[in-house]
C-alpha positions as CSV (number, residue, x, y, z in Angstrom):
1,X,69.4,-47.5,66.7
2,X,69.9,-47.6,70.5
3,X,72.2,-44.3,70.2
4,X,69.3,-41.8,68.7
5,X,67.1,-42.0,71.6
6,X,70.2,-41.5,73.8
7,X,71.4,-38.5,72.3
8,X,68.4,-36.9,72.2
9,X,67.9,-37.0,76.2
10,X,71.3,-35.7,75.8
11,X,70.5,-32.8,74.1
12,X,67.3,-32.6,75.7
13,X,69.5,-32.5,79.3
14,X,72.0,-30.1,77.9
15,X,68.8,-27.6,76.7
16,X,67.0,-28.1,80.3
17,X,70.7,-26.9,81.0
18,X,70.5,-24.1,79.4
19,X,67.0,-23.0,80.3
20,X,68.5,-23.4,83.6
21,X,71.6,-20.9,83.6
22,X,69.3,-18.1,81.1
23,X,67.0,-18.3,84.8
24,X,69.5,-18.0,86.6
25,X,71.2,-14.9,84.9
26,X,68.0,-13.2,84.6
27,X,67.6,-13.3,88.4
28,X,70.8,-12.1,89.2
29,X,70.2,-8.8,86.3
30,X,67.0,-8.8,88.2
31,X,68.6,-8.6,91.1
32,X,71.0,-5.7,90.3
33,X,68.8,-2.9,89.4
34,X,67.4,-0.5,91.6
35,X,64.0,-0.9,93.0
36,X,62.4,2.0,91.3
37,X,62.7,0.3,88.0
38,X,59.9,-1.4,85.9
39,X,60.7,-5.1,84.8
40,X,59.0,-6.6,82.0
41,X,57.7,-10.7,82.1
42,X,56.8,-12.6,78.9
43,X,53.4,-14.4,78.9
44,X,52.9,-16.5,75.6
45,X,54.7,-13.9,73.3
46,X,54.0,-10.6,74.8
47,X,55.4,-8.6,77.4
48,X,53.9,-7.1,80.4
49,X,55.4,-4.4,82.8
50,X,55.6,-5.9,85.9
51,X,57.9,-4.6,89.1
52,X,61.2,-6.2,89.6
53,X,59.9,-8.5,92.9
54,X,56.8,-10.1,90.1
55,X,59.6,-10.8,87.7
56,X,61.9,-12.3,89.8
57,X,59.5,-14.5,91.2
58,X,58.0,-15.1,87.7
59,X,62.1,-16.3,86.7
60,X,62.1,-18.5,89.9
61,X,59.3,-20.4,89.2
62,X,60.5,-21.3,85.7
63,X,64.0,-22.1,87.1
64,X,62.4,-24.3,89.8
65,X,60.2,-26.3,86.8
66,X,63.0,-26.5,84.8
67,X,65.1,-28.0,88.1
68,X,62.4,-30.8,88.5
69,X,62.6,-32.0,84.4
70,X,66.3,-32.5,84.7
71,X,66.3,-33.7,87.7
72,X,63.5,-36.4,86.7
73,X,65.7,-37.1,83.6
74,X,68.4,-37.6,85.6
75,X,66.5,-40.1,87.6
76,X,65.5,-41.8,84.5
C-alpha cells in the first residue's frame, strides 16, 4: 500500500517534467521566428494573438511555476 502513493509522485514528477521541456521548446520556437510575426497564447481554452515578446514571457512564467512544483516535490 506504501508503493501507490509513491508512484504517483513519480508520475506526478515525471509530468511536472514534461510540462517542463513543452516550456522550454515553445520558448526556443518562440525564439526563432522573426519579429514581425504574431504569436498566439492560450488563456483557459482559447487563443489570443499576442506578439512574440507577450508569448515568450507568457511560456516563462509557466516554466518558472512548473520549476517551483518539482522542485518542492523534490524537497518533499
Amino acid at each position: 500500500m506504501a508503493s501507490a502513493p509513491s508512484s504517483d509522485l513519480q508520475d506526478l514528477k515525471v509530468a511536472l517534467g514534461r510540462e517542463i521541456r513543452i516550456h522550454e521548446v515553445s520558448i526556443a520556437e518562440l525564439s526563432s521566428l522573426s519579429s514581425s510575426r504574431a504569436a498566439y497564447v492560450k488563456n483557459g481554452n482559447l487563443y489570443f494573438r499576442a506578439s512574440i515578446e507577450k508569448a515568450k514571457a507568457t511560456e516563462q512564467k509557466q516554466l518558472e511555476s512548473a520549476k517551483a512544483k518539482l522542485e518542492k516535490l523534490n524537497a518533499s
